[in-house]
TORTIVEX-992928 format. One line per 8 residues: number of its first residue (from 1); for each residue x, y, z of C-alpha. Coordinates in steps of 0.05 Angstrom, whole numbers, m for minus. Example, Ala and Ser with C-alpha at 12.3 -4.5 7.8 and 13.67 -1.06 7.14 Angstrom:
<sites>
1	246 m90 156 | 273 m21 143 $
</sites>
This chain:
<sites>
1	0 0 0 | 24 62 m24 | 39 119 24 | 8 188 14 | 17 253 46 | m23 322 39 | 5 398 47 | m40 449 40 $
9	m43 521 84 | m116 510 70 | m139 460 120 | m222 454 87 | m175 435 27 | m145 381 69 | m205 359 94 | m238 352 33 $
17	m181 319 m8 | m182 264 43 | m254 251 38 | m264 268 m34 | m218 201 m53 | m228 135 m38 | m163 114 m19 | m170 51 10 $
25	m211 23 m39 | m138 38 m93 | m98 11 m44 | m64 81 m6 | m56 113 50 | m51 186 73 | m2 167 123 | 8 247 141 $
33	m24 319 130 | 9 385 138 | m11 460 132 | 61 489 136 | 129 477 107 | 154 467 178 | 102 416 202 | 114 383 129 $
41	185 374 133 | 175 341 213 | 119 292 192 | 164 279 124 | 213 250 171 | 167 214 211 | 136 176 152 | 170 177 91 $
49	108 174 44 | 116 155 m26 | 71 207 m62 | 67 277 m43 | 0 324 m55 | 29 387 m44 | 6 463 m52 | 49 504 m93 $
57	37 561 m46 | 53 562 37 | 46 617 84 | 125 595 109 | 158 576 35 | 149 551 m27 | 116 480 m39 | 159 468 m102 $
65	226 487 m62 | 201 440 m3 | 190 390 m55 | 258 391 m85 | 276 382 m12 | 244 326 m1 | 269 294 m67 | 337 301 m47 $
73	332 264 14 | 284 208 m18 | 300 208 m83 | 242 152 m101 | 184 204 m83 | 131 216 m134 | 104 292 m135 | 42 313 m147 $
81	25 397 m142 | m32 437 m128 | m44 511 m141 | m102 561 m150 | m89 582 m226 | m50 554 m271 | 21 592 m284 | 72 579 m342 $
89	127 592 m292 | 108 546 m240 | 85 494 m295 | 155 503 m313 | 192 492 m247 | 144 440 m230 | 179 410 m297 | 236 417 m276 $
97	243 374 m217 | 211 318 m261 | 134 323 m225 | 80 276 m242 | 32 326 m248 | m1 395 m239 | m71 399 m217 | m110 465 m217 $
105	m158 462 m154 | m221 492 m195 | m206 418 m238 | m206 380 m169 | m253 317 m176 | m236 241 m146 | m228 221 m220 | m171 271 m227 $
113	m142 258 m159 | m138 184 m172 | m114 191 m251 | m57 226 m217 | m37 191 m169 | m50 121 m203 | 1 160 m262 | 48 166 m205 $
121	36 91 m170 | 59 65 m242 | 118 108 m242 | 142 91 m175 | 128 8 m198 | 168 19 m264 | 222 42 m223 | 217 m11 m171 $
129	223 m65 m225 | 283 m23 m260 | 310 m33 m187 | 302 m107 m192 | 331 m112 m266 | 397 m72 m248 | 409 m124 m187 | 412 m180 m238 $
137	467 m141 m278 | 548 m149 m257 | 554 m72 m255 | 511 m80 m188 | 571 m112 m154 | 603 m37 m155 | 545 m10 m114 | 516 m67 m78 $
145	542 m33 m13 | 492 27 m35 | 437 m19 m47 | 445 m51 21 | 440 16 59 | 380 35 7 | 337 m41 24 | 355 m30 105 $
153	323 54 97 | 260 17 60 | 254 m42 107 | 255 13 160 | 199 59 127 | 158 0 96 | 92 m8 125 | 91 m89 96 $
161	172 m97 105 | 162 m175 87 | 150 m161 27 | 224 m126 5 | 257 m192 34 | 266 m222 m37 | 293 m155 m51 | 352 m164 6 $
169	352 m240 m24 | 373 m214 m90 | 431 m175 m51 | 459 m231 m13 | 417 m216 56 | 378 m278 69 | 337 m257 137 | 300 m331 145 $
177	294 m318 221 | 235 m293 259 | 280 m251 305 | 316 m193 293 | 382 m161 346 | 400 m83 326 | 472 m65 338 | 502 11 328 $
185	581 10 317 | 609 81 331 | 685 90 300 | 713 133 350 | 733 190 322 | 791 224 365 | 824 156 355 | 817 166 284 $
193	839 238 279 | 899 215 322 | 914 159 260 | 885 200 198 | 874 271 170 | 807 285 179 | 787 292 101 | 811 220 103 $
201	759 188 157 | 704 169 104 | 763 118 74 | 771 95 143 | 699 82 156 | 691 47 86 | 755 6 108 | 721 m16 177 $
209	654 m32 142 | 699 m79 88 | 729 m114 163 | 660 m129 179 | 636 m159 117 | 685 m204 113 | 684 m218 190 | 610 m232 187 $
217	605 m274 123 | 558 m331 149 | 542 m313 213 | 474 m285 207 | 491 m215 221 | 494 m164 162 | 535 m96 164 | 512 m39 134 $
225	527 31 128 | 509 88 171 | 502 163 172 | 565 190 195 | 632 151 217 | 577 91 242 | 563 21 217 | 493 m14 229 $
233	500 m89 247 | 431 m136 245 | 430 m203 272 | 378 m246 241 | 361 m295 302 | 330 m369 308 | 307 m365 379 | 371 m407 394 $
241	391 m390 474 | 464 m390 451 | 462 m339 388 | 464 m284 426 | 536 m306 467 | 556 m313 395 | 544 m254 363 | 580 m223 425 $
249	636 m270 397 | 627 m243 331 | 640 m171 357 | 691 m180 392 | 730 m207 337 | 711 m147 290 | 733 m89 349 | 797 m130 352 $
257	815 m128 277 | 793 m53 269 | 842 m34 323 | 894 m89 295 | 888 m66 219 | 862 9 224 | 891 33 290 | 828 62 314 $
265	777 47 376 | 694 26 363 | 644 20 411 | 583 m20 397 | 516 m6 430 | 470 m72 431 | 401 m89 448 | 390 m156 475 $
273	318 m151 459 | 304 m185 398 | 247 m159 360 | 205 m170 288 | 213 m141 231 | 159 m98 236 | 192 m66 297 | 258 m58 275 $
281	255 13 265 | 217 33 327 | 286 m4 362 | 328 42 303 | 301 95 333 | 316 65 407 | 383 65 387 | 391 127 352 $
289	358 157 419 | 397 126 465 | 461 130 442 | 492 186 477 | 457 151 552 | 526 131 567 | 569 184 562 | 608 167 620 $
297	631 105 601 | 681 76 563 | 665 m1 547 | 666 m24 468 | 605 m58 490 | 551 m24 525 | 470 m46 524 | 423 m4 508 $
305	354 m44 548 | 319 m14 601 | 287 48 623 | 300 120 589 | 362 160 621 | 347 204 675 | 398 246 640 | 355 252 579 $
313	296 284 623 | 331 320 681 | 344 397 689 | 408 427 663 | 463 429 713 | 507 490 736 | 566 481 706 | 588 563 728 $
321	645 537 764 | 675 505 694 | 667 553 657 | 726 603 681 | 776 535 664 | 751 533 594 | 766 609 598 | 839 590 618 $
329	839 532 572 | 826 581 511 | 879 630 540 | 934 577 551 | 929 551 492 | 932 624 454 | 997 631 492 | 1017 559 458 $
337	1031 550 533 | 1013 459 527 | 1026 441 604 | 985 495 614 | 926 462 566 | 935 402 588 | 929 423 659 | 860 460 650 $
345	835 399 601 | 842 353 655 | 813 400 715 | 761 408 665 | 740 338 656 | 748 324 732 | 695 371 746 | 642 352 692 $
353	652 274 718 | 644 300 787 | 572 337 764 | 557 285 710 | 515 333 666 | 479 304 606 | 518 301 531 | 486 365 497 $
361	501 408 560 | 579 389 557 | 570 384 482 | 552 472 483 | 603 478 541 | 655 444 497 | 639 480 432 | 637 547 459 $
369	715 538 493 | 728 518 430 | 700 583 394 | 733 622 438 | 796 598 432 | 788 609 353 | 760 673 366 | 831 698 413 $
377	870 664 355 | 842 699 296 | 819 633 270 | 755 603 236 | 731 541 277 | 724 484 216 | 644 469 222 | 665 390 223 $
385	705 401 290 | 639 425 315 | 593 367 287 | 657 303 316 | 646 343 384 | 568 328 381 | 579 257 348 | 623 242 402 $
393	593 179 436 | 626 192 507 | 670 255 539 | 730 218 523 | 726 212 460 | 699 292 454 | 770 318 498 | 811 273 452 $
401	783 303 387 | 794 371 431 | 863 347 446 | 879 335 366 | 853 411 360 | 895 441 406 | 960 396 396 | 949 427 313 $
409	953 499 339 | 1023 488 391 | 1088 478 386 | 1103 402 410 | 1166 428 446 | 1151 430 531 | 1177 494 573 | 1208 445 623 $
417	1259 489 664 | 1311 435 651 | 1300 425 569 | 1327 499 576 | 1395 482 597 | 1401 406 579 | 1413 373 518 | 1401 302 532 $
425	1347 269 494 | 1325 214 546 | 1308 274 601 | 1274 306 542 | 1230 249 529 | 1220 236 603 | 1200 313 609 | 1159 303 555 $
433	1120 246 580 | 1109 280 651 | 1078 339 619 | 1034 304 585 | 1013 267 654 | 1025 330 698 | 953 329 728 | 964 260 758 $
441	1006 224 810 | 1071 205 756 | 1122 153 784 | 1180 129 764 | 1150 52 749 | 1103 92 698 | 1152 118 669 | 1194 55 668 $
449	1130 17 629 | 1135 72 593 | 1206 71 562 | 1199 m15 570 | 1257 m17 630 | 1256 m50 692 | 1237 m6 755 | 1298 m14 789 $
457	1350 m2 733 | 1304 62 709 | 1308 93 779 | 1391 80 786 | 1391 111 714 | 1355 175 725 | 1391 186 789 | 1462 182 755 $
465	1426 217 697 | 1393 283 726 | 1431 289 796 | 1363 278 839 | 1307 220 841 | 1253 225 798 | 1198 230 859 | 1240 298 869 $
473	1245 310 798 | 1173 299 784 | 1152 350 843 | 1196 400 820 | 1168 404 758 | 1102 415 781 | 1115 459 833 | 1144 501 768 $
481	1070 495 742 | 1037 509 802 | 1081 567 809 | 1043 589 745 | 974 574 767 | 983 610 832 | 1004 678 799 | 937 673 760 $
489	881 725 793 | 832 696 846 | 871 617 840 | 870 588 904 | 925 534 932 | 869 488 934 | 854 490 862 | 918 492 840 $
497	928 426 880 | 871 395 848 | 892 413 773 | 959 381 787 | 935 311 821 | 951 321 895 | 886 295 931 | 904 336 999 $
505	912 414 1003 | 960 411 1063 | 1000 352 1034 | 1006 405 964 | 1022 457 1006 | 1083 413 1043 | 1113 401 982 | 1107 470 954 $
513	1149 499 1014 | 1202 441 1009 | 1219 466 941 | 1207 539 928 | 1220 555 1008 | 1153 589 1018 | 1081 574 1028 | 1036 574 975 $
521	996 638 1009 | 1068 673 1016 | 1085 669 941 | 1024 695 921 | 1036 753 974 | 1108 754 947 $
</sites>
């Protein structure tokens, strides 16, 4: 059954169309009706009809621009416009995007309605069975990955989806089974950005999808492309108590040889809640929904079943007290001062795990420190750095693709007080590698991992090597930072303490007198 949808600022137009034809009885549907471009383009999304009976003229646009619209992002619909009088240059337009026809309303009857739209149901047939020609030919091979994405988007609007199984059967997707497990894979993209130049990350994705085919041959679960740097993955279950462990398996294997082969991290979000095909897209949805309700965690598997998050529903939180650090964030790294951004980065993602605020709040906070730190550079902010940040699936992922940003604009040297006067290139990688852990507790069998030496012989080494242990060598670093910090206006010693990873005030404020000779309240007197 065919799916039609009626625009018209008119609404006894409406009314009147949908009683004047008898739909049924031709086998449509008016699956929607609209009186505005806006409400149009909201219920287009919702439904997806396949004929449109649309009004040429709308109190918010034009019904032939809206139409062109809504070709472009379903190419398949069939048009069909109304108007009050009948205009050369809106015949011609209407032309022009390849309309089925152009009714004036003084000429509306049921016979003209349904000549129409029967002239537009054979259309949309002829080009359903060029569809099914075109999969017999070899040239299909080349797009078969297209057709796949294009069967899953009609399986997901079809009212009858049954009936576009022998379609997937002619593209290698044989869904036998009753039951049906979604799965979203999310590529994450600050581990991608860290591996590839970002004009390069639709390769990558089309690289990971090619894993997964081959991964997934005979398993019962088909990949298929997503919007964005995202894979689909549908498991086409017997009922079988055991599939599910197994398609577990199956992941597993697949995050494994993306991060083997490509380098990069994905996270797959599962429901364990099989459902029919009829419901698969109501569980799309789910999914789509959903997938920012764990934006706290890290896992590459995370399920998706149970109640909404509270997150999703609860009241923005105050996030004042962040806000000045993204101010010194932005300032630090205008200075091209990195200990300095890397300090504020990790005070600022202390605090927003502390408050826990939902994605799109942190998303804002995130993209505004971001603007401003374009804005004191005399920048442009690339409109894709904005759209990762909101794709991001947890804050991880969003300070790493923040951390690519920043580490593009600075100079990778550090301002360590000893890479001043020294030379040597192991205390210049050890330097570097405390900097870049400077807001937590560094020691010397970290570092050791590190640079793949044993504890002991690391520890003799850097003692001959620098004069001093590295405990001491560590603190004096940081009490070089914090040295910094405290000359800032309003910082407080117990801030300061915090940004640099010492969990007690008075222990911070011990070790700040031990190597600088004064308090922390008596330099900032001084």
């Amino acid at each position: 059954m065919a799916k039609v949808m009626l625009i018209d600022d008119d609404v006894p137009v409406v009314e009147y169309l949908q009683r004047l034809v008898p739909w049924e009885s031709h086998d449509l549907s008016v699956c929607a009706a609209a009186f505005s471009v806006s409400e149009a383009k909201e219920l287009f999304m919702k439904e997806y009809p396949d004929i449109l009976l649309t009004d040429i003229g709308l109190p918010d646009g034009n019904g032939i621009e809206l139409a062109q619209y809504f070709r472009s992002v379903y190419p398949e619909l069939r048009i069909i416009f109304l108007t009050c009088h009948e205009d050369f240059h809106y015949l011609k337009e209407a032309m022009s995007i390849e309309a089925d026809d152009y009714i004036v309303k003084d000429e509306l009857s049921p016979d003209k309605i349904i000549q129409s739209v029967e002239k537009a149901v054979a259309k949309m047939k002829s080009a359903q069975t060029e569809l099914e020609k075109i999969a017999y030919k070899s040239d299909v091979e080349r797009n078969k990955d297209l057709l796949i994405q294009r069967f899953f988007l009609e399986i997901l609007k079809a009212s009858e989806p049954e009936s576009l199984l022998k379609q997937g059967e002619r593209l290698g997707i044989e869904w036998v089974y009753p039951n049906y497990m979604v799965i979203l894979c999310h590529l994450d993209i600050g581990s991608m950005l860290n591996v590839y130049h970002r004009n390069n990350l639709e390769l990558v994705k089309y690289a990971a999808y090619n894993i997964a085919k081959e991964l997934t041959e005979g398993t019962g679960i088909t990949p298929i492309q997503a919007e964005g740097l995202q894979l689909w993955f549908i498991a086409n279950l017997s009922g079988n108590s055991d599939e599910q462990l197994a398609v577990s398996g199956h992941l597993n294997h697949i995050h494994e040889k993306i991060l083997e082969f490509l380098k990069i991290n994905c996270c797959f979000l599962i429901s364990l809640q099989p459902v029919g095909l009829a419901q698969l897209k109501s569980k799309v949805d789910e999914m789509i929904r959903k997938q920012q309700s764990s934006y706290y965690e890290s896992a590459w598997l995370i399920t998706i079943d149970g109640p909404e998050s509270q997150a999703e529903t609860r009241d923005d939180i105050d996030l004042t007290a962040i806000e000045p650090y993204c101010q010194k964030w932005a300032a630090a790294l205008s200075e091209f001062n990195s200990s300095l951004v890397l300090i504020y980065a990790s005070t600022i993602e202390k605090l927003i795990r502390e408050k826990k605020p939902e994605a799109k709040q942190v998303q804002d906070l995130l993209i505004r420190m971001l603007q401003q730190a374009v804005y004191q550079l005399k920048g442009t902010m690339d409109e894709r750095l904005q759209q990762e940040i909101k794709q991001a699936l947890n804050l991880g992922e969003a300070l790493v693709i923040i951390s690519v940003f920043s580490d593009d604009f600075m100079e990778k040297k550090r301002s360590a007080y000893t890479d001043n006067q020294n030379t040597n290139p192991d205390l210049k990688v050890i330097n570097a590698f405390i900097y870049q852990y400077i807001y937590k507790n560094v020691t010397s069998i970290d570092i050791a991992q590190y640079l793949h030496l044993n504890p002991n012989y690391f520890s003799r080494y850097f003692k001959k090597l620098a004069g001093l242990n590295f405990t001491d060598h560590v603190h004096l670093l940081k009490m070089e930072e914090a040295k910094r910090l405290l000359g800032g206006q309003n910082e407080t010693a117990e801030n300061v303490a915090y940004m640099l990873g010492y969990s007690d005030r008075a222990y911070f404020s011990k070790v700040f007198k031990k190597y600088t000779g004064m308090s922390p309240s008596e330099f900032k007197q001084k």
